[in-house]
PyMOL CGO cylinders between C-alpha atoms (Angstrom):
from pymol import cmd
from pymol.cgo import CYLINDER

trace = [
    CYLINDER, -72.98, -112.63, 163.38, -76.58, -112.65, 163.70, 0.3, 1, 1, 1, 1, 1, 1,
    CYLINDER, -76.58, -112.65, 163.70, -76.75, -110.82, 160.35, 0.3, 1, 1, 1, 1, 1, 1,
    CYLINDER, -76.75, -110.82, 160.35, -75.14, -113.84, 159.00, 0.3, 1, 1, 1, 1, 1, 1,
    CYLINDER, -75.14, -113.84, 159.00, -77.36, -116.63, 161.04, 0.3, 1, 1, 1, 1, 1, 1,
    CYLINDER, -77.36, -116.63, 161.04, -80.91, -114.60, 159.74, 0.3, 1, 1, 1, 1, 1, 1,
    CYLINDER, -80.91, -114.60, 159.74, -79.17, -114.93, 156.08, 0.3, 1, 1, 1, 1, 1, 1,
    CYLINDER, -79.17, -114.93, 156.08, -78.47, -118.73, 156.48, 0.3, 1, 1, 1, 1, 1, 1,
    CYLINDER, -78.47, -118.73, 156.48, -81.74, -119.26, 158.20, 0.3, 1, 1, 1, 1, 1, 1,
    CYLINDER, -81.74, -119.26, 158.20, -83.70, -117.88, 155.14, 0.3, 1, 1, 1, 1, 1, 1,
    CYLINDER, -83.70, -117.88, 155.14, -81.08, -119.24, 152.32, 0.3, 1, 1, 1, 1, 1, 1,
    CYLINDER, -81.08, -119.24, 152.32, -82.27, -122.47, 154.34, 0.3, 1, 1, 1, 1, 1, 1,
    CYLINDER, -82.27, -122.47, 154.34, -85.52, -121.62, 154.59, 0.3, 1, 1, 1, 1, 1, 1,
    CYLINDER, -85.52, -121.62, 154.59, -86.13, -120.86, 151.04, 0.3, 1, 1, 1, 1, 1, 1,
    CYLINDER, -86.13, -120.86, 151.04, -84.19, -123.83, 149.55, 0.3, 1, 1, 1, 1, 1, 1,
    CYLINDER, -84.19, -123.83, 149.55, -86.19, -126.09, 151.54, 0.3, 1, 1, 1, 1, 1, 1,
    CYLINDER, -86.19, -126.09, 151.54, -89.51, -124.31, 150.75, 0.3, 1, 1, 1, 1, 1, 1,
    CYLINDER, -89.51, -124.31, 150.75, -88.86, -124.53, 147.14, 0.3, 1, 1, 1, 1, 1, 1,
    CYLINDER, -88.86, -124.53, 147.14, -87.90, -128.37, 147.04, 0.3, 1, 1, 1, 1, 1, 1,
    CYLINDER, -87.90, -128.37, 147.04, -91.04, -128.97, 149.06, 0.3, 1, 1, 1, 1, 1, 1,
    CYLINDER, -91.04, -128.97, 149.06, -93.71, -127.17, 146.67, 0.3, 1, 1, 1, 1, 1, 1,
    CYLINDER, -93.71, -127.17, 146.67, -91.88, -128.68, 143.83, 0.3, 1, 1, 1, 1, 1, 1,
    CYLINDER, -91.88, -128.68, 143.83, -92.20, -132.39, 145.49, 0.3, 1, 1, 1, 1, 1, 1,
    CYLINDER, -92.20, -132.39, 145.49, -95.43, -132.14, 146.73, 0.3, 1, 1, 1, 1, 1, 1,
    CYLINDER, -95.43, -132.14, 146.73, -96.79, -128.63, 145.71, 0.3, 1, 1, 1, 1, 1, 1,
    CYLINDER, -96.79, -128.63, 145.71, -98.14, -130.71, 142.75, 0.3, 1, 1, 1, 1, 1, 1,
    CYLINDER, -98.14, -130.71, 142.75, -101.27, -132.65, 144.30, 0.3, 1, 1, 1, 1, 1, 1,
    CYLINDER, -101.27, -132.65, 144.30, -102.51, -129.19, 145.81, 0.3, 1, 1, 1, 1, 1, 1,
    CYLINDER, -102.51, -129.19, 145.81, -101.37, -126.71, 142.85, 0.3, 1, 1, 1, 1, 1, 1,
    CYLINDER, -101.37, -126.71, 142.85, -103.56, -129.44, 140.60, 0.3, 1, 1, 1, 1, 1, 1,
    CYLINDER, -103.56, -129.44, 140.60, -106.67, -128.90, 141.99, 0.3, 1, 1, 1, 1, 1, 1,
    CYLINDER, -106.67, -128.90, 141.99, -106.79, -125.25, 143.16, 0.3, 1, 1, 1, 1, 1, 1,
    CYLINDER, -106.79, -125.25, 143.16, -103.67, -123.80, 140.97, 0.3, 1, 1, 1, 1, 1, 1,
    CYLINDER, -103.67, -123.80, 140.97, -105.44, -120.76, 139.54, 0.3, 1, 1, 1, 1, 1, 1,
    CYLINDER, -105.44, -120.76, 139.54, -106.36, -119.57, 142.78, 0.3, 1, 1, 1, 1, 1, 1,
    CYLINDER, -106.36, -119.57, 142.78, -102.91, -120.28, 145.07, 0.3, 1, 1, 1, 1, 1, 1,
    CYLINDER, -102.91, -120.28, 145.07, -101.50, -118.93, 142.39, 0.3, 1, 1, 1, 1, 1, 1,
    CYLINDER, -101.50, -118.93, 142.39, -103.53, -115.09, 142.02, 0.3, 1, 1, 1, 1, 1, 1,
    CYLINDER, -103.53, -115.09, 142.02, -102.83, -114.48, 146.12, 0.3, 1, 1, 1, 1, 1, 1,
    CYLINDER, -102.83, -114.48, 146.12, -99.44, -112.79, 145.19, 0.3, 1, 1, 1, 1, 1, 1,
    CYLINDER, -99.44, -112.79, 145.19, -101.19, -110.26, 142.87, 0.3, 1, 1, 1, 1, 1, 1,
    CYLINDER, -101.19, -110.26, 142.87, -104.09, -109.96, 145.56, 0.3, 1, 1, 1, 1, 1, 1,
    CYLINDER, -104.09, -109.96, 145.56, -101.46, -108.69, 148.49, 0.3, 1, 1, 1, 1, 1, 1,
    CYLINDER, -101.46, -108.69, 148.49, -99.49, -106.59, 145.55, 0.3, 1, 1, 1, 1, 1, 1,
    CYLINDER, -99.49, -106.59, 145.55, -102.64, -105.10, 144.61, 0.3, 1, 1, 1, 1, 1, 1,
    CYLINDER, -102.64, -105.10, 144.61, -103.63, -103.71, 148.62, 0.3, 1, 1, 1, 1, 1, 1,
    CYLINDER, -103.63, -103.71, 148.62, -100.06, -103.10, 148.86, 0.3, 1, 1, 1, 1, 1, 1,
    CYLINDER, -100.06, -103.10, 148.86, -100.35, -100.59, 145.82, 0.3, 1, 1, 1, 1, 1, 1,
    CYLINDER, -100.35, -100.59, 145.82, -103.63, -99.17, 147.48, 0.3, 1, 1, 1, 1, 1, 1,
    CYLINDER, -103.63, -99.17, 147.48, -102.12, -98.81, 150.39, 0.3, 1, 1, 1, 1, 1, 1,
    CYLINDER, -102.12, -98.81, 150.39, -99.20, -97.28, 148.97, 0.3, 1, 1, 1, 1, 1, 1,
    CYLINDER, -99.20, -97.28, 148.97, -102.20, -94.43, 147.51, 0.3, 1, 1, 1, 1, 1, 1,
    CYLINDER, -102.20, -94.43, 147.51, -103.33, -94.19, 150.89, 0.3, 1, 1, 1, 1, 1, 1,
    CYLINDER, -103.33, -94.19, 150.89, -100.00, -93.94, 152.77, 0.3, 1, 1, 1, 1, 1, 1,
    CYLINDER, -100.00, -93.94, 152.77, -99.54, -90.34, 149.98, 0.3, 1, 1, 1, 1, 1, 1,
    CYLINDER, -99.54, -90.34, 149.98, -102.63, -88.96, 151.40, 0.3, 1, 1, 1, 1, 1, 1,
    CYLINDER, -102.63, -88.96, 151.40, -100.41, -89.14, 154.88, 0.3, 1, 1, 1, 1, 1, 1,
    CYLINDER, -100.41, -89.14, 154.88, -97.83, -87.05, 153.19, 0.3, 1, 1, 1, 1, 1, 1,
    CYLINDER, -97.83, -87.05, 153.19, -99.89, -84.32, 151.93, 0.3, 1, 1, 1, 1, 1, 1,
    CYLINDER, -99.89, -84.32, 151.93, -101.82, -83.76, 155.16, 0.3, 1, 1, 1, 1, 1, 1,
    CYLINDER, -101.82, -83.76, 155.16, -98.01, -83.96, 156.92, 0.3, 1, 1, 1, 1, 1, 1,
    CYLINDER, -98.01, -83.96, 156.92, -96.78, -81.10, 154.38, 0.3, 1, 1, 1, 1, 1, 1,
    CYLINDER, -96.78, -81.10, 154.38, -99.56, -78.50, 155.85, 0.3, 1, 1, 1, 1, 1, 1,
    CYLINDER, -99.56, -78.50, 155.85, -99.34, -79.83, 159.53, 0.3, 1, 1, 1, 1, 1, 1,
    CYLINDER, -99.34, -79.83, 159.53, -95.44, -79.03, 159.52, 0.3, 1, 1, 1, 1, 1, 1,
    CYLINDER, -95.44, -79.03, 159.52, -95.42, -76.14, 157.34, 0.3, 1, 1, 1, 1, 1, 1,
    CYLINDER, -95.42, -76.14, 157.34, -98.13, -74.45, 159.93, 0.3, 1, 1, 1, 1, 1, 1,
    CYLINDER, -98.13, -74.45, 159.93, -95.82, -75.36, 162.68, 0.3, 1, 1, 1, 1, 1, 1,
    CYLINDER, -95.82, -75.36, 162.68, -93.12, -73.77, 161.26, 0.3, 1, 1, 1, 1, 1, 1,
    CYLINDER, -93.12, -73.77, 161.26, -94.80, -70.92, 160.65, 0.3, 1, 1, 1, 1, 1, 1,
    CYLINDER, -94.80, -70.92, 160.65, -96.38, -70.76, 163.96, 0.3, 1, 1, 1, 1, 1, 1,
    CYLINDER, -96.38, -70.76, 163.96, -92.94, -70.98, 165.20, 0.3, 1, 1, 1, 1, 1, 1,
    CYLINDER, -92.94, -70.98, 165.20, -91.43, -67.99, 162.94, 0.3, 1, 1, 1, 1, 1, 1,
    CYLINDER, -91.43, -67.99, 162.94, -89.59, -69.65, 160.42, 0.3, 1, 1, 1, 1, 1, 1,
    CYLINDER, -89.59, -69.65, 160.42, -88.98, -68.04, 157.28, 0.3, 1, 1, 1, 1, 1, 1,
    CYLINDER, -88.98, -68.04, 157.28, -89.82, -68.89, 153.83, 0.3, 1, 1, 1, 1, 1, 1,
    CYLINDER, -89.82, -68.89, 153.83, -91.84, -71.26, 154.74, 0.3, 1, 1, 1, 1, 1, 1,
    CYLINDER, -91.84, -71.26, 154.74, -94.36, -71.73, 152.29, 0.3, 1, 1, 1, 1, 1, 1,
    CYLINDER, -94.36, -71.73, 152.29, -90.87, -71.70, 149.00, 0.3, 1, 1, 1, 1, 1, 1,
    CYLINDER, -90.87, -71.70, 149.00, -89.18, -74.62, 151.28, 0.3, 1, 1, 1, 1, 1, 1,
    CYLINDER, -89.18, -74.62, 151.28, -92.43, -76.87, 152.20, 0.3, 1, 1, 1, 1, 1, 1,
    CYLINDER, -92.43, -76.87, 152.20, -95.14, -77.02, 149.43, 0.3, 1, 1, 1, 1, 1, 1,
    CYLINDER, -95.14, -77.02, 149.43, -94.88, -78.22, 146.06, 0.3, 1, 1, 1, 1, 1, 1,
    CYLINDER, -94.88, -78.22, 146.06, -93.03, -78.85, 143.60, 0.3, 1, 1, 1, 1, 1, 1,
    CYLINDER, -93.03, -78.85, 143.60, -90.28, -79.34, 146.32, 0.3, 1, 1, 1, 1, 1, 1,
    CYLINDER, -90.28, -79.34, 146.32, -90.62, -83.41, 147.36, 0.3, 1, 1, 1, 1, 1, 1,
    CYLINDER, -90.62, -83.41, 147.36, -88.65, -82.35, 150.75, 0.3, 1, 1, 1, 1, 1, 1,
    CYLINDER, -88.65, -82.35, 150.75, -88.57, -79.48, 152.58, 0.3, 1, 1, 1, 1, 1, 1,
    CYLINDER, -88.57, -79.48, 152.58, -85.69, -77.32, 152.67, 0.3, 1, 1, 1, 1, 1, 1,
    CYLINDER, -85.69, -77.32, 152.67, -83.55, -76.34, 155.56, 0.3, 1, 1, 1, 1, 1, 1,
    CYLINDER, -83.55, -76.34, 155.56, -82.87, -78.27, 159.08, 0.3, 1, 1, 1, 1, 1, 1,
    CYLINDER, -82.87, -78.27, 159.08, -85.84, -77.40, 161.69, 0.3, 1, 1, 1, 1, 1, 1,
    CYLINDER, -85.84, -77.40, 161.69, -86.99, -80.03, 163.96, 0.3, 1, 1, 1, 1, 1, 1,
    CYLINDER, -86.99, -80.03, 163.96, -90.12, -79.49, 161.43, 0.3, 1, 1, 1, 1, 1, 1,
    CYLINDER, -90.12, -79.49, 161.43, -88.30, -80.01, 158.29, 0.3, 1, 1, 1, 1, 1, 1,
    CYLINDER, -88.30, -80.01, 158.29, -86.56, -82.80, 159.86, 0.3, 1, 1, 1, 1, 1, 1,
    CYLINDER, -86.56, -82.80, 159.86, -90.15, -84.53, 160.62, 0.3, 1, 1, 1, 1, 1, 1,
    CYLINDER, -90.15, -84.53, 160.62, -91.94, -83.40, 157.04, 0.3, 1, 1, 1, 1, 1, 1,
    CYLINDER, -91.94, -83.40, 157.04, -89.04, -85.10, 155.69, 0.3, 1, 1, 1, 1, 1, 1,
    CYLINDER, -89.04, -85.10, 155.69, -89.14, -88.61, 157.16, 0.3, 1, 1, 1, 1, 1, 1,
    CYLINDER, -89.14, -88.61, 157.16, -92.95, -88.90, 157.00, 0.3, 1, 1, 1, 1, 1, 1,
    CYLINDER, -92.95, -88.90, 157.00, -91.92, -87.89, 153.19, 0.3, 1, 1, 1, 1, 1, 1,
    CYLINDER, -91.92, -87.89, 153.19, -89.25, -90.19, 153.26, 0.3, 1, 1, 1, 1, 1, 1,
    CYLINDER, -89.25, -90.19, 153.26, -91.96, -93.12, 154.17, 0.3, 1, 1, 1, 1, 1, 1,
    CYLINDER, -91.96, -93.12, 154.17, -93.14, -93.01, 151.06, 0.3, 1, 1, 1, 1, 1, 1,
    CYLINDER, -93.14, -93.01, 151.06, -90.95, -92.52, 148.86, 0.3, 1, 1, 1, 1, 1, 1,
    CYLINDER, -90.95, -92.52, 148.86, -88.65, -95.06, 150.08, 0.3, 1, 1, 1, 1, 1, 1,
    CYLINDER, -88.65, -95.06, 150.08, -91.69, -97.86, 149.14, 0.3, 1, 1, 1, 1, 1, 1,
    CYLINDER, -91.69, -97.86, 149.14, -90.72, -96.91, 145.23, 0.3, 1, 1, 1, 1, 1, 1,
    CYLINDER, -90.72, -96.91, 145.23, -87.34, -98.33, 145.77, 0.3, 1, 1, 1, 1, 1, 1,
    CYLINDER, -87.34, -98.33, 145.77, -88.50, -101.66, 146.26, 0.3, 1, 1, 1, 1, 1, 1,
    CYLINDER, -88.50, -101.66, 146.26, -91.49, -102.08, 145.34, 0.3, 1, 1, 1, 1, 1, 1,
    CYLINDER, -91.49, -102.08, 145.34, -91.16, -102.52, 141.07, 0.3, 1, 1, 1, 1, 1, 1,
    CYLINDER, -91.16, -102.52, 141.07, -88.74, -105.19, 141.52, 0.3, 1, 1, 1, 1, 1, 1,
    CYLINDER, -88.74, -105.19, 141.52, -91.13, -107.08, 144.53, 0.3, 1, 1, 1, 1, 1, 1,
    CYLINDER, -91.13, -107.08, 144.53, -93.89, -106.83, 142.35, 0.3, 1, 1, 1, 1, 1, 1,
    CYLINDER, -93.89, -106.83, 142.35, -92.11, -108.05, 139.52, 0.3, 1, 1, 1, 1, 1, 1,
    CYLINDER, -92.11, -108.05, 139.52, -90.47, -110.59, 140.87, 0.3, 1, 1, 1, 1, 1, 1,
    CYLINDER, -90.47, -110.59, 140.87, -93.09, -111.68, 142.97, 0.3, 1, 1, 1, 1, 1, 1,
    CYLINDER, -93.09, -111.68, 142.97, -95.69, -111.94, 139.63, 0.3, 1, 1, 1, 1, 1, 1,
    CYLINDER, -95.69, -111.94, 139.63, -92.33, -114.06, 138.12, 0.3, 1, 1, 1, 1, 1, 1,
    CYLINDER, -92.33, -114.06, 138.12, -92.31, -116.12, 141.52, 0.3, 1, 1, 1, 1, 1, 1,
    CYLINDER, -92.31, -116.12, 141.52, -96.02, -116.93, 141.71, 0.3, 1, 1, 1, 1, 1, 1,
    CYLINDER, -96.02, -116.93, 141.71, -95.86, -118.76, 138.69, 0.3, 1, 1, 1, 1, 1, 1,
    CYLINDER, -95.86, -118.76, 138.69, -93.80, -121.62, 139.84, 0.3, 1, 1, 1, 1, 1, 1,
    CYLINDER, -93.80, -121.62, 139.84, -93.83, -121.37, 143.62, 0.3, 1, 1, 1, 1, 1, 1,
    CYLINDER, -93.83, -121.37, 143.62, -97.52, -119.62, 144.24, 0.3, 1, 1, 1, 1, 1, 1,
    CYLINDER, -97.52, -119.62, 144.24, -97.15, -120.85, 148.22, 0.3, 1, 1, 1, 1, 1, 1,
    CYLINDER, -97.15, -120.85, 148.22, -93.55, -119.58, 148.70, 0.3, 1, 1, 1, 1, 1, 1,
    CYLINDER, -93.55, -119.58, 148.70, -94.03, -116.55, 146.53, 0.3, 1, 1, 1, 1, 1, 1,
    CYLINDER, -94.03, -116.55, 146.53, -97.42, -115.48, 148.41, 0.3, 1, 1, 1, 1, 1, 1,
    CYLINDER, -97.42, -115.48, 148.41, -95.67, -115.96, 151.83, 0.3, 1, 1, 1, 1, 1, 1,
    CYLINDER, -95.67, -115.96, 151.83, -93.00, -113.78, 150.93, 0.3, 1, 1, 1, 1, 1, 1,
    CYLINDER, -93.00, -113.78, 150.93, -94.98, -111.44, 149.40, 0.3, 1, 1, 1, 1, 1, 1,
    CYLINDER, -94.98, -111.44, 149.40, -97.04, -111.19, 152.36, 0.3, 1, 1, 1, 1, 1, 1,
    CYLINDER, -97.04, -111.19, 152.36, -93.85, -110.89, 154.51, 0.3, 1, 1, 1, 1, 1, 1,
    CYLINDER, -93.85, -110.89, 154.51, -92.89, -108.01, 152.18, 0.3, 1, 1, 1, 1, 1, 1,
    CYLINDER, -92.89, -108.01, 152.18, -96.21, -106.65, 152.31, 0.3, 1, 1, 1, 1, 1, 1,
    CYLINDER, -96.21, -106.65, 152.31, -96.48, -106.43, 156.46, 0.3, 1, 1, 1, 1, 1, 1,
    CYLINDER, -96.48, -106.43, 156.46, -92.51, -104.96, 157.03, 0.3, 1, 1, 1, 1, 1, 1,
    CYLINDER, -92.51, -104.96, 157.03, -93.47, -102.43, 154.37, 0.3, 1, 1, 1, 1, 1, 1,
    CYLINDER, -93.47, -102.43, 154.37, -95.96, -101.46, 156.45, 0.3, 1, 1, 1, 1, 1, 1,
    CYLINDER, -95.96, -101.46, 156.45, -94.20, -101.64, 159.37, 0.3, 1, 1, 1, 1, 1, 1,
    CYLINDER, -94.20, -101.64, 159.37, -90.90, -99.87, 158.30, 0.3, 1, 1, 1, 1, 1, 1,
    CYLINDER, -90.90, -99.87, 158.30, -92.98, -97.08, 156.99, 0.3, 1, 1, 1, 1, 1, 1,
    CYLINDER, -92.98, -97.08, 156.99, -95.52, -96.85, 159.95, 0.3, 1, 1, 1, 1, 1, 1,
    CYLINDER, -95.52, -96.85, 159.95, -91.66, -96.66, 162.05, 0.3, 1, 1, 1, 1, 1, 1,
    CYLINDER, -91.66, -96.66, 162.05, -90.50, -93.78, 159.23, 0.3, 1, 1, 1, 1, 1, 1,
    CYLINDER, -90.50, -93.78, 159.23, -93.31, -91.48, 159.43, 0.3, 1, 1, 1, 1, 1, 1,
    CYLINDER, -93.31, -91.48, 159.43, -93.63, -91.87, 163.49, 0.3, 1, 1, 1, 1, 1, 1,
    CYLINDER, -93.63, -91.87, 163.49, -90.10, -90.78, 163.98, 0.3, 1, 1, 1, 1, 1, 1,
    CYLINDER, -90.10, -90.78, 163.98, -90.85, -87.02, 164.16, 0.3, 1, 1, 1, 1, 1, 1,
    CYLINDER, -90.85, -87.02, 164.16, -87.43, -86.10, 162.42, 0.3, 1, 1, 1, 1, 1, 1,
    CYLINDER, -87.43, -86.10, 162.42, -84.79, -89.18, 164.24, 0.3, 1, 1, 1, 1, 1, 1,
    CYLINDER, -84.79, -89.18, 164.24, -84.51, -91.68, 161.51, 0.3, 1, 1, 1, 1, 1, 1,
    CYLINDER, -84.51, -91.68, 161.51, -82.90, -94.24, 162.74, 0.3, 1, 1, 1, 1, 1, 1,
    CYLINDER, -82.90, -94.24, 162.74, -85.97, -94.77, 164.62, 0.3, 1, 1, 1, 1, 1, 1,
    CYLINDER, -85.97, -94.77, 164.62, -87.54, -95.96, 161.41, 0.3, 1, 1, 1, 1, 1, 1,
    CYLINDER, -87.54, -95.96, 161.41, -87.07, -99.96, 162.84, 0.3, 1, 1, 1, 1, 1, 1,
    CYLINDER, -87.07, -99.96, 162.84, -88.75, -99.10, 166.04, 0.3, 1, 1, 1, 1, 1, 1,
    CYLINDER, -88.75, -99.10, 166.04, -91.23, -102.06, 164.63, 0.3, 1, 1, 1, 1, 1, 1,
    CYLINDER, -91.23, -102.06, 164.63, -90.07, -105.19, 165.15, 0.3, 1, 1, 1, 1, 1, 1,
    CYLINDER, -90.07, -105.19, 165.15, -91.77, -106.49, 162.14, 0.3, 1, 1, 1, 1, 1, 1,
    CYLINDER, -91.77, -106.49, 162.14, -90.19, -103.83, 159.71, 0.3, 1, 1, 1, 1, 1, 1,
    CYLINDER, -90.19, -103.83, 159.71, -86.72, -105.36, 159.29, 0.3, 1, 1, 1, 1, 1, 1,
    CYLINDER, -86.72, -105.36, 159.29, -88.98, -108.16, 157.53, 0.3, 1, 1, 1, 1, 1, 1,
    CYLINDER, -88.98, -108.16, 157.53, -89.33, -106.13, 154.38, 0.3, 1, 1, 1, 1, 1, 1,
    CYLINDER, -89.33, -106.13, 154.38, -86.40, -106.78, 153.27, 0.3, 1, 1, 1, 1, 1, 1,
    CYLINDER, -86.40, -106.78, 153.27, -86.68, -110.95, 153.87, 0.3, 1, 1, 1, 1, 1, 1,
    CYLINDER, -86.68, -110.95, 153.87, -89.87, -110.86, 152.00, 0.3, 1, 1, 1, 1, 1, 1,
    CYLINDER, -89.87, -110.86, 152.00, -88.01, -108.22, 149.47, 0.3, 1, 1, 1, 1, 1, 1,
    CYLINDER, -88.01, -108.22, 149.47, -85.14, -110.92, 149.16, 0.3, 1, 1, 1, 1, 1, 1,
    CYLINDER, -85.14, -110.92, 149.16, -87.69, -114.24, 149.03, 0.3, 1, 1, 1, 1, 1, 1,
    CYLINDER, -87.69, -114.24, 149.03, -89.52, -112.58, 146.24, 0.3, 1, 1, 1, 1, 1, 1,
    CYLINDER, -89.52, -112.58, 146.24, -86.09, -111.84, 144.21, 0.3, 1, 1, 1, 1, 1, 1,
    CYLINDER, -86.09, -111.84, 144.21, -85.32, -115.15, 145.03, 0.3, 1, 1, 1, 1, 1, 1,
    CYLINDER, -85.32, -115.15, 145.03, -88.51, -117.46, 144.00, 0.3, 1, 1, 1, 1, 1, 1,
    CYLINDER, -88.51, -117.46, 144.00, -88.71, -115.26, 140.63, 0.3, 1, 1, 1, 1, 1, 1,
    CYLINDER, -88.71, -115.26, 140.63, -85.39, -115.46, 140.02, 0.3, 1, 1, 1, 1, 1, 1,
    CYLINDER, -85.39, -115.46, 140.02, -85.64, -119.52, 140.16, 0.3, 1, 1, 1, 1, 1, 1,
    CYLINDER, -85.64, -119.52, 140.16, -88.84, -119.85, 138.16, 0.3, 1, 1, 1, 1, 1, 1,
    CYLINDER, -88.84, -119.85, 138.16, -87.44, -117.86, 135.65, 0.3, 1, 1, 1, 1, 1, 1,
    CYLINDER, -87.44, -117.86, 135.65, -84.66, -119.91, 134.99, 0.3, 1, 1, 1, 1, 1, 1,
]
cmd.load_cgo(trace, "trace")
């Protein structure tokens, strides 16, 4: 149920959004268009550096848990942490922590083409609604990967946030506002 009330909520919320920049949008988009307009590629832009930074995370994470492990006398260490594998091999409380703080980041990749995308698509006609939702996007990324690569192996502690779950309503306004203006 609440599932369904957040969906209606932001259906709602974006349908009224919309016809509002559309009706009156027009007086403020006239005289400072060009820059309401470039804040969507501004917040993808730190979201892409940030998505640099947040890889640095990894790497350091891949030598602090491999040295645990090792510490601890696991085997193979070295063949199931470091590069070229993405994850580490095997099921140690270790692995099981490398691999969500890995997980972090490369769950940003599944989303974030299509936000950016859609979000460039979006700006175009609804630069207010658009930059909101990018923004939205922008902070429950953060949040949901902060939650991800805190977890120490238990990923359904990934949500521990309460901003996280957000992603994905600043994922879906951004599908949403370039799907409109493209069509």
């Amino acid at each position: 149920m609440p599932s369904k009330l957040f969906l209606g909520g932001f259906a709602t919320t974006c349908a009224l959004s919309g016809y509002v920049e559309l009706t009156y949008g027009s007086s403020l988009l006239s005289s400072h268009g060009t820059q309401l307009t470039a804040v969507t590629p501004a917040i993808l832009i730190g979201t892409g550096f940030w998505t640099l930074m947040h890889g640095f995370k990894v790497g350091k994470a891949r030598t602090k848990y491999a040295e645990l492990a090792k510490k601890d006398g696991e085997k193979e260490v070295d063949e199931r942490f470091m590069l070229p594998n993405l994850y580490a091999q095997g099921t140690s409380k270790h692995v099981k922590a490398f691999n969500c703080v890995q997980r972090s980041h490369q769950h940003i990749f599944e989303t974030f083409t299509s936000a950016v995308v859609s979000g460039l698509a979006g700006a175009v006609t609804f630069p207010i609604c658009t930059s909101i939702s990018t923004l939205v996007y922008a902070v429950g990324r953060y949040y949901l990967s902060k939650g991800y690569a805190e977890s120490e192996g238990d990923a359904s502690k990934r949500y521990k946030y309460p901003l996280a779950k957000y992603t994905w309503l600043g994922y879906l306004g951004n599908i949403v506002f370039g799907m409109v203006s493209c069509g």
